[in-house]
C-alpha positions, 0 to 999 in steps of 0.5 A, a space after each residue: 234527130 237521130 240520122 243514119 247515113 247510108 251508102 249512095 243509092 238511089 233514094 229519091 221517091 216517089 217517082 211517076 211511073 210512066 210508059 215511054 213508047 218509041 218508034 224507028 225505022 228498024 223496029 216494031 213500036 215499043 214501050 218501056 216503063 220509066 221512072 227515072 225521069 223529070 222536068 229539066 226546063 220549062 222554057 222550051 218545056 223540056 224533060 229528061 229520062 234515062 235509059 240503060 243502054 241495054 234495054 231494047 228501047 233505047 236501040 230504038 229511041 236513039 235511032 228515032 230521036 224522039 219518043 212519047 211519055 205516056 203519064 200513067 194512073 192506077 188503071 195502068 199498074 199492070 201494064 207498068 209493071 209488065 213493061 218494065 219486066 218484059 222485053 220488046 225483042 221478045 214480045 209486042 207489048 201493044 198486043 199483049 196488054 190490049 193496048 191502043 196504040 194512037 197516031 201522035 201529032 208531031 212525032 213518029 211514035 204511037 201515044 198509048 190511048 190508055 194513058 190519061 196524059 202524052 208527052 210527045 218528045 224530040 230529043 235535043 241531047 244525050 249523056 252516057 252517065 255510067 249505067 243509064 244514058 240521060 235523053 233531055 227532050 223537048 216536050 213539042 205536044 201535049 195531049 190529055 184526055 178532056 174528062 180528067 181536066 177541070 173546068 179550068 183546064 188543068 187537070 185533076 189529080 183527083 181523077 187521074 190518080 197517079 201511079 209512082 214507083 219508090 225504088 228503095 222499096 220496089 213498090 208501086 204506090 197510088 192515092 198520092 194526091 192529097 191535097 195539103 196547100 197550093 203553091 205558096 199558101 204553106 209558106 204563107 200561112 206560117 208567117 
């Protein structure tokens, strides 16, 4: 196999491209796109995401303490990739995407009604890294809407239809949901 090292760089992909909103006290609700984000911990279910200092938001996430991951699917792409571009200390991003802001349950930020899956979360630490500052987050509430869930459920990819962002390429990408194995069958088939 012939390999080609690269200079360090960001070369993890695909990444969920996930519309963060926040709230506090000294500003209007907000939403960021985010992709730099994963799970940290499953008990308590905690993740973290990280945020340039610079950035609008996270003025307004480090004052809150708390914000919402809002999972996105390919019916958000515009609305991802506008966040991300535009700045909240320009315009309301609620407003010009016609997005629903709705009440969340144990925070004080809105959920977006638009996205198939919310992530209320309280930050519990943070580290300034270098560009970013990493927020690790409890995941306190969950909300999804019923017609993405199997009867199970759990829900269905198939419906909801990701959206990720690659970084290396600057591309959004949909449609990654096809099913290969399920946890533990690959291994097992091979043997």
């Amino acid at each position: 196999m012939d390999k080609v090292q690269l200079q360090p760089n960001t070369m993890l992909f695909p990444l969920p491209a996930t519309l963060v909103s926040c709230r506090a006290d000294d500003y209007a609700p907000n939403i960021i796109t985010i992709s730099w984000i994963g799970i940290v911990c499953s008990k308590p279910p905690m993740l973290s995401i990280s945020v340039t200092p610079e950035r609008h938001s996270h003025k307004i996430i480090k004052q809150a303490g708390a914000f919402v991951v809002n999972l996105t699917s390919e019916d958000n792409l515009i609305a991802a990739d506008y966040c991300g571009t535009k700045s909240g200390r320009d315009v309301d991003k609620f407003s010009e995407l016609h997005l629903t802001p709705i009440p969340a349950t144990k925070i004080d930020a809105p959920m977006i009604a638009e996205c198939p899956v919310n992530l209320e979360c309280e930050i519990r630490q943070s580290y300034l890294l270098g560009s970013h500052e990493m927020f690790i987050a409890e995941i306190v509430a969950v909300h999804i809407d019923r017609e993405v869930l199997k009867d199970n459920g759990r829900p269905d990819l198939d419906k909801i239809k990701p959206l990720v962002y690659c970084p290396t390429a600057s591309e959004y990408r949909g449609g990654l949901v096809k099913l290969l194995a399920r946890y533990g069958e690959a291994a097992k088939k091979n043997k």
